[in-house]
N, CA, C and O atoms as a GROMACS GRO file, in nm:
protein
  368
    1UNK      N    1   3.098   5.980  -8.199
    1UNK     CA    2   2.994   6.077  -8.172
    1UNK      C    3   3.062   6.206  -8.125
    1UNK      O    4   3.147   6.206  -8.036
    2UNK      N    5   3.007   6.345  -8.208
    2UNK     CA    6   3.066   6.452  -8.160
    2UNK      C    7   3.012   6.486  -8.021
    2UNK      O    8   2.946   6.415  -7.944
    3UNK      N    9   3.064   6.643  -8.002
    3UNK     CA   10   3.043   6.692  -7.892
    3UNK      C   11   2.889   6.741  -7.845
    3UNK      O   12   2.815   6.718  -7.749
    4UNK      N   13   2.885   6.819  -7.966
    4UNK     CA   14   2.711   6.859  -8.012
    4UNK      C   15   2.602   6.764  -7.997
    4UNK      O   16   2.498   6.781  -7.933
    5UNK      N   17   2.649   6.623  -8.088
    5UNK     CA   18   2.556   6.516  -8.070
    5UNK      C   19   2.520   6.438  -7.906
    5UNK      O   20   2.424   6.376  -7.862
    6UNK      N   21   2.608   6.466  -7.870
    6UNK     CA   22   2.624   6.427  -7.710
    6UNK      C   23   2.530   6.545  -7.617
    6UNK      O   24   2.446   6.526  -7.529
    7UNK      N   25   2.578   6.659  -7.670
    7UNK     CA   26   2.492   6.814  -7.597
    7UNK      C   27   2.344   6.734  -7.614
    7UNK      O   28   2.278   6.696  -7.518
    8UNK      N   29   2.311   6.720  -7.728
    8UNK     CA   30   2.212   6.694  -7.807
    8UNK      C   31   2.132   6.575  -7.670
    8UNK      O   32   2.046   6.585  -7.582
    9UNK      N   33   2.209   6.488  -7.713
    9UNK     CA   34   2.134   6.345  -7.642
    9UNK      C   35   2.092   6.364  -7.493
    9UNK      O   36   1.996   6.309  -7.438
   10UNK      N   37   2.171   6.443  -7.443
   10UNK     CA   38   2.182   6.476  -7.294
   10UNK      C   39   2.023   6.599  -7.279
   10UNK      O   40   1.942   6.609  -7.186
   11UNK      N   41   2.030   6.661  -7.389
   11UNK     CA   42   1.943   6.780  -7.368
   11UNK      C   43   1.817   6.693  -7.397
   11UNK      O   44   1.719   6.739  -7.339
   12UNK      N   45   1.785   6.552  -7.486
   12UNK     CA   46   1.700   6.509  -7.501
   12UNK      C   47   1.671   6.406  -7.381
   12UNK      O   48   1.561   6.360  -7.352
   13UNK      N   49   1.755   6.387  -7.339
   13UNK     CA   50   1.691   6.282  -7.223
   13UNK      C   51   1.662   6.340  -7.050
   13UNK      O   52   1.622   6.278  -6.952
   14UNK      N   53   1.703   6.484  -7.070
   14UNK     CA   54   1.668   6.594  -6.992
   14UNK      C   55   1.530   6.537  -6.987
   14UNK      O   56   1.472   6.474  -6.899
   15UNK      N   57   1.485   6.586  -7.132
   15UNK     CA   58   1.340   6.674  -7.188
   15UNK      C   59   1.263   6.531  -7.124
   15UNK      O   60   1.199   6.539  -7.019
   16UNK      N   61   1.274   6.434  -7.182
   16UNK     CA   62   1.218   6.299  -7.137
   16UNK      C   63   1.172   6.318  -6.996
   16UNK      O   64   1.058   6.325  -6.950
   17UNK      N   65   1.342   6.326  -6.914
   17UNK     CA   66   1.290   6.334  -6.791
   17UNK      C   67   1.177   6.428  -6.716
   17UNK      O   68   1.123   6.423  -6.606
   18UNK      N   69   1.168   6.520  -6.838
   18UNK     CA   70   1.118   6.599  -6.749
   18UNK      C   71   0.986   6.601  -6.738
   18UNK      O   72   0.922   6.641  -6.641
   19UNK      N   73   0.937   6.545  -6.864
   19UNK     CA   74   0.827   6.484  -6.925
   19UNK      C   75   0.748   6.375  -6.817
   19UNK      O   76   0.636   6.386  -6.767
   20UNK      N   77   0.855   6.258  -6.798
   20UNK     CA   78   0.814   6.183  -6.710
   20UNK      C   79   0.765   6.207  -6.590
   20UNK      O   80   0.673   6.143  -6.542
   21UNK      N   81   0.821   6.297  -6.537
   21UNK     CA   82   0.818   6.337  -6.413
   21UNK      C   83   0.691   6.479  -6.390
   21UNK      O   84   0.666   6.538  -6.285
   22UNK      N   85   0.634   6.499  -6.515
   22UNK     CA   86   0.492   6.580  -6.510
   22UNK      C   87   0.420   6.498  -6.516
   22UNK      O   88   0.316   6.529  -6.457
   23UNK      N   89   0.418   6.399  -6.558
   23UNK     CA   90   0.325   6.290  -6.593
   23UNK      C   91   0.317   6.176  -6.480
   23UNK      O   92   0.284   6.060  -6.508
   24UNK      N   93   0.352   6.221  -6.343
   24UNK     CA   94   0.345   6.141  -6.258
   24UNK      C   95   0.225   6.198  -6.179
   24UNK      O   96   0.194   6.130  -6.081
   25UNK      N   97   0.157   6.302  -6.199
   25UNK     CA   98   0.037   6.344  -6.114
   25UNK      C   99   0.136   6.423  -5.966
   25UNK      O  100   0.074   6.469  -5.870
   26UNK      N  101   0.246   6.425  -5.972
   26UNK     CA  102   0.239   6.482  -5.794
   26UNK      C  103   0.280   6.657  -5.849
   26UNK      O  104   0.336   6.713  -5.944
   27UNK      N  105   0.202   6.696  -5.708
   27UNK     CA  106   0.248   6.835  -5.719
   27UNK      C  107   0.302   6.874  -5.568
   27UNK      O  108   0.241   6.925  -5.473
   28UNK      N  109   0.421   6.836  -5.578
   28UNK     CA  110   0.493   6.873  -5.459
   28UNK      C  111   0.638   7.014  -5.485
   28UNK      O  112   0.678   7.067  -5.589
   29UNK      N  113   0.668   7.028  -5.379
   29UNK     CA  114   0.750   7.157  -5.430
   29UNK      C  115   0.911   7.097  -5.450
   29UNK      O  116   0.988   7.155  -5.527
   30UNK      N  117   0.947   6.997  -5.387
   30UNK     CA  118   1.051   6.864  -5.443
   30UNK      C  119   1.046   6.877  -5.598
   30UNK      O  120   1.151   6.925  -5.642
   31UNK      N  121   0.972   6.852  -5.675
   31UNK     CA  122   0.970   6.768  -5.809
   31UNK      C  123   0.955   6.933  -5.833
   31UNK      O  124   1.023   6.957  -5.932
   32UNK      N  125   0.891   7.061  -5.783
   32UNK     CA  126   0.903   7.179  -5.869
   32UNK      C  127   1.064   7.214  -5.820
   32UNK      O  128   1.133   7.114  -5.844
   33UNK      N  129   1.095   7.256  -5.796
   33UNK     CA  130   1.251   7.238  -5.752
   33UNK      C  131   1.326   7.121  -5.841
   33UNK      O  132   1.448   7.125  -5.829
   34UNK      N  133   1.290   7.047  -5.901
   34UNK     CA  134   1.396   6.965  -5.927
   34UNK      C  135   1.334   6.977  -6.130
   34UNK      O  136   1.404   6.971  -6.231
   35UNK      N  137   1.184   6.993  -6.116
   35UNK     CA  138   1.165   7.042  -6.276
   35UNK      C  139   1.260   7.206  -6.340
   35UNK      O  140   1.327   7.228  -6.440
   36UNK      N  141   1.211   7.308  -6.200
   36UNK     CA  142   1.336   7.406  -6.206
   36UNK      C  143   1.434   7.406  -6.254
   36UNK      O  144   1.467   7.478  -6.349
   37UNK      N  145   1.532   7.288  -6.173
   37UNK     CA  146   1.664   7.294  -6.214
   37UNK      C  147   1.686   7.275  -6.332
   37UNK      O  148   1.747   7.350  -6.408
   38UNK      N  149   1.614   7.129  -6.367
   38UNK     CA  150   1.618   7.098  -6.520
   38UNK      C  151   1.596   7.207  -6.647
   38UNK      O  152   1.650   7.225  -6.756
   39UNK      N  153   1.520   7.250  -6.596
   39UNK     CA  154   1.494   7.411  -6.669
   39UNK      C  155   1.592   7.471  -6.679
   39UNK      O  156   1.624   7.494  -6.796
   40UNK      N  157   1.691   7.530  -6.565
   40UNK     CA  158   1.786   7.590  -6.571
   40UNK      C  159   1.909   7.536  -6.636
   40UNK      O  160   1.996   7.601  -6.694
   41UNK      N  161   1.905   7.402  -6.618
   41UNK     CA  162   2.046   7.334  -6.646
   41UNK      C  163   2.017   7.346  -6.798
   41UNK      O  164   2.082   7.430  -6.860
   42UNK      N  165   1.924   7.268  -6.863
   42UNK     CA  166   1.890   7.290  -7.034
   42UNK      C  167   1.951   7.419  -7.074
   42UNK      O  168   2.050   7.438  -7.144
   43UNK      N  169   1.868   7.510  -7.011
   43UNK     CA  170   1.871   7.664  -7.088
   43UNK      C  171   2.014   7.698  -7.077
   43UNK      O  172   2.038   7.775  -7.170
   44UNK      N  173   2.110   7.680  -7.014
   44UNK     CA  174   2.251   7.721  -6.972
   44UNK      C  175   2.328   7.620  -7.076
   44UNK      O  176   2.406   7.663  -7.161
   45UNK      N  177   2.302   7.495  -7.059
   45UNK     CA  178   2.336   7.394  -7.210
   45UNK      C  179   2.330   7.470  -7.349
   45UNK      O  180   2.423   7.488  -7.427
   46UNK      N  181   2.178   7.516  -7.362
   46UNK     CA  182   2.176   7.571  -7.503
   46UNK      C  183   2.241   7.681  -7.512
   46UNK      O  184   2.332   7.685  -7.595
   47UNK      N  185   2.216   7.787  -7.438
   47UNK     CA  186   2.301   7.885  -7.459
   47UNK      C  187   2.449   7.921  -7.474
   47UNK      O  188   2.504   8.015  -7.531
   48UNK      N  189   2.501   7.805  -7.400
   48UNK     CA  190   2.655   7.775  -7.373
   48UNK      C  191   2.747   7.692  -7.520
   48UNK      O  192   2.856   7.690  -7.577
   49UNK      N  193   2.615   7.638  -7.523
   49UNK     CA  194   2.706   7.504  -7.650
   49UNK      C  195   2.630   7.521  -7.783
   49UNK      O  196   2.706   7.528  -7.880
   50UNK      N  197   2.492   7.531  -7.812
   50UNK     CA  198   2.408   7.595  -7.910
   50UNK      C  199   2.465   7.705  -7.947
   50UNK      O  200   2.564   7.713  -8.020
   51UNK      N  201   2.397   7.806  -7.891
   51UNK     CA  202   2.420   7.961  -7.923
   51UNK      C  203   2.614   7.997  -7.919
   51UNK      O  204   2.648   8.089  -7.993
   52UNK      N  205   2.720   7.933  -7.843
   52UNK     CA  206   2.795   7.978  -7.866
   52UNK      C  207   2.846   8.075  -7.800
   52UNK      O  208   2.954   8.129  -7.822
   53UNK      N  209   2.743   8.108  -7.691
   53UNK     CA  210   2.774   8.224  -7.622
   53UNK      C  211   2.921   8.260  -7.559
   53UNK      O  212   2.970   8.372  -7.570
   54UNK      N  213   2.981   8.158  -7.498
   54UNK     CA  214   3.102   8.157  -7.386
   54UNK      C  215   3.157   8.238  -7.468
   54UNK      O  216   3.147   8.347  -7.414
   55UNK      N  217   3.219   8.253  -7.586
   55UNK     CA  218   3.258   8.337  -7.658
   55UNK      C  219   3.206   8.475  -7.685
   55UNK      O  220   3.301   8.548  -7.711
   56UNK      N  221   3.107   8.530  -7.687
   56UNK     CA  222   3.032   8.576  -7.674
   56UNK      C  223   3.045   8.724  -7.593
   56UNK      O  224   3.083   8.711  -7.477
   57UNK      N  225   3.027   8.825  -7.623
   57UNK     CA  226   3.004   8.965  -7.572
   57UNK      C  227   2.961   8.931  -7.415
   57UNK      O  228   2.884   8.835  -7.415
   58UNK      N  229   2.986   8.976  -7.298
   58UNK     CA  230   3.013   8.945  -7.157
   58UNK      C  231   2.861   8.958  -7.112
   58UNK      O  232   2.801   8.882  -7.036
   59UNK      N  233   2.802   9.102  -7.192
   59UNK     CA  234   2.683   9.168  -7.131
   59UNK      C  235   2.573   9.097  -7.231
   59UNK      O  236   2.455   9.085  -7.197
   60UNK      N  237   2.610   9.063  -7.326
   60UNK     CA  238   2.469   8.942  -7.384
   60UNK      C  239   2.493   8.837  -7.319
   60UNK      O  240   2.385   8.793  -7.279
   61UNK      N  241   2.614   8.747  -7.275
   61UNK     CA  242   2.549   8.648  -7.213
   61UNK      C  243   2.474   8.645  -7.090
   61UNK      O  244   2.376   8.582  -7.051
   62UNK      N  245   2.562   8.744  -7.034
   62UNK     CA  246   2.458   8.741  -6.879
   62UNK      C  247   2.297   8.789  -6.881
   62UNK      O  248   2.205   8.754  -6.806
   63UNK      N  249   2.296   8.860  -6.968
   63UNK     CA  250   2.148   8.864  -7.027
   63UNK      C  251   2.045   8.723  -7.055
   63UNK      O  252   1.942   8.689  -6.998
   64UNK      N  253   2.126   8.657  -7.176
   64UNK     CA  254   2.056   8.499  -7.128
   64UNK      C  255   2.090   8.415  -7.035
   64UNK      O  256   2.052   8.298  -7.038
   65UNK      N  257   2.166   8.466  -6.941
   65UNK     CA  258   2.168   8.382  -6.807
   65UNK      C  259   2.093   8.383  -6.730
   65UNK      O  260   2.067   8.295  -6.647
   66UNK      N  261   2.055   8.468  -6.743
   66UNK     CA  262   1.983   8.587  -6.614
   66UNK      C  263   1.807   8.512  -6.648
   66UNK      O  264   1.735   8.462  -6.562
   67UNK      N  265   1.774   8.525  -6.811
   67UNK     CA  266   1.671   8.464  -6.895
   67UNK      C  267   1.698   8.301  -6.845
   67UNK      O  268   1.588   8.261  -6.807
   68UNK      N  269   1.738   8.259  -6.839
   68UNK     CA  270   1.759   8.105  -6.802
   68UNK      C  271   1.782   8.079  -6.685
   68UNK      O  272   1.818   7.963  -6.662
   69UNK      N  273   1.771   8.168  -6.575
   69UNK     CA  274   1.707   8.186  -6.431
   69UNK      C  275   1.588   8.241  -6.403
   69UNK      O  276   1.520   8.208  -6.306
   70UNK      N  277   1.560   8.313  -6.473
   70UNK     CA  278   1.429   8.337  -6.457
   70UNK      C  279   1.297   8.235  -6.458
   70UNK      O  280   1.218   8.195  -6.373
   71UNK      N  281   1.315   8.215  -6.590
   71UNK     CA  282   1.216   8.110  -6.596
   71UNK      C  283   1.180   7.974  -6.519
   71UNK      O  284   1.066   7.930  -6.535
   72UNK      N  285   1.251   7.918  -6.451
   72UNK     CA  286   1.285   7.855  -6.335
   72UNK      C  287   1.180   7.906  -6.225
   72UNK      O  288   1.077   7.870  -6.169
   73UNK      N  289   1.271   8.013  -6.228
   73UNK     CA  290   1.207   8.059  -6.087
   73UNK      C  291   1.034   8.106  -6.119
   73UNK      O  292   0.946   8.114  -6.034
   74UNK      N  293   1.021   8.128  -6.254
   74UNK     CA  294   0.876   8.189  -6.295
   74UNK      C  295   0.788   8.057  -6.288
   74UNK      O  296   0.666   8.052  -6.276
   75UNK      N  297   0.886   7.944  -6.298
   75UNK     CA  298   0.817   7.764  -6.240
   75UNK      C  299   0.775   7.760  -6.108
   75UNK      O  300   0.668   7.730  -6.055
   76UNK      N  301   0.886   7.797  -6.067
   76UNK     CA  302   0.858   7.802  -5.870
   76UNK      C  303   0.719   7.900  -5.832
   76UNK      O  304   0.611   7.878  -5.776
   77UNK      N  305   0.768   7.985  -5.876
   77UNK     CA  306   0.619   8.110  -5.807
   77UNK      C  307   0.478   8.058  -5.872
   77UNK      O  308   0.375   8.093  -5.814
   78UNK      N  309   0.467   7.966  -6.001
   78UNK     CA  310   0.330   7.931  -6.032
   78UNK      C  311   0.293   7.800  -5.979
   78UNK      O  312   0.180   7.754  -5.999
   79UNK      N  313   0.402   7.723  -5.897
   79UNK     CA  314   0.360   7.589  -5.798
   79UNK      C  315   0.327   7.662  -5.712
   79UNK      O  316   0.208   7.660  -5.678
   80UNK      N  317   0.417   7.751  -5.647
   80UNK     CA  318   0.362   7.856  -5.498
   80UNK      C  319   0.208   7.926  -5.462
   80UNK      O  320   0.130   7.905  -5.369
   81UNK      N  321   0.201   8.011  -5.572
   81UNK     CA  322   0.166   8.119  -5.556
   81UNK      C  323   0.022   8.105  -5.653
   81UNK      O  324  -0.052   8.203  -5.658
   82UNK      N  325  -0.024   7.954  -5.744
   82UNK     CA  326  -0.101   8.009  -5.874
   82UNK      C  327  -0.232   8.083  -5.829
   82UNK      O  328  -0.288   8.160  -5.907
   83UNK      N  329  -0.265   8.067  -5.742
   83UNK     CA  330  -0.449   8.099  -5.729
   83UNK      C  331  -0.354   8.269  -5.737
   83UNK      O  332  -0.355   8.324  -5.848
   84UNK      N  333  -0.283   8.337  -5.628
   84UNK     CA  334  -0.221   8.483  -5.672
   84UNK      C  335  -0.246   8.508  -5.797
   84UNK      O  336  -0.352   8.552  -5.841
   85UNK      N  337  -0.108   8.469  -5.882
   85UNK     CA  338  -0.076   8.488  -5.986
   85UNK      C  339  -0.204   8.439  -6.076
   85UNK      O  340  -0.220   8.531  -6.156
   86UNK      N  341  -0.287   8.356  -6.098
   86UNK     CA  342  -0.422   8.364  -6.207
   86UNK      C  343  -0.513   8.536  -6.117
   86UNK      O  344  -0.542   8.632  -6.189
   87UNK      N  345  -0.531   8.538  -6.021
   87UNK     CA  346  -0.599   8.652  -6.001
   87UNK      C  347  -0.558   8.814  -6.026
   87UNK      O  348  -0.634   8.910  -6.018
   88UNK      N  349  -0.399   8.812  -6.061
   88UNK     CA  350  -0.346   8.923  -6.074
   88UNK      C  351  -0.348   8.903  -6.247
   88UNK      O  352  -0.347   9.006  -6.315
   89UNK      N  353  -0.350   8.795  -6.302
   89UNK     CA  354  -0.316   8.744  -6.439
   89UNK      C  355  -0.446   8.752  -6.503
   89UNK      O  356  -0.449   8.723  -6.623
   90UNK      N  357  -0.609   8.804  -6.418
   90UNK     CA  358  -0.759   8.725  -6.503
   90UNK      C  359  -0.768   8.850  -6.487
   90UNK      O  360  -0.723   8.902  -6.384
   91UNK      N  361  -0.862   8.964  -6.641
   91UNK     CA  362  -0.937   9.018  -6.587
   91UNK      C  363  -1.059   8.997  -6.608
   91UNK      O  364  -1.107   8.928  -6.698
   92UNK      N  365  -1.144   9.087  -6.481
   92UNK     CA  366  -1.295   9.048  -6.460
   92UNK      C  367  -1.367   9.200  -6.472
   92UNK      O  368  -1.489   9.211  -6.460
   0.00000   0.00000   0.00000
């Protein structure tokens, strides 16, 4: 088994996990913190071993780094914050 296929398996049993672990009903800030990471760790996988980046122009990767922290954290602030964020997000 190559290297890719291994990226591969690892990125799929991420996804599983992560799956599982929405599908448990809790909404604690533990499991958002730890769905986060998974978020982050994937997106840094693909970009790193997918896309090819490490090689890669200095100022595009940190661009999707930066994109593969974000979103994480855009996880965290909608466990935190949602009644905010739907009221700044609805208009009426």
């Amino acid at each position: 088994m190559g290297h890719a296929e291994k990226i591969w398996l690892t990125l799929v049993g991420l996804t599983a996990a992560g799956a599982w672990l929405a599908e448990t009903g809790h909404s604690s800030w533990l499991l958002a913190f730890v769905v986060a990471g998974l978020i982050a760790f994937k997106g840094r996988m693909v970009i790193d071993h997918y896309m090819e980046m490490t090689s890669a122009n200095t100022r595009i990767r940190r661009v999707l780094h930066l994109f593969a922290t974000l979103v994480p954290v855009l996880v965290l602030l909608s466990h935190g914050w949602s009644d905010v964020l739907r009221r700044l997000t609805t208009i009426n």
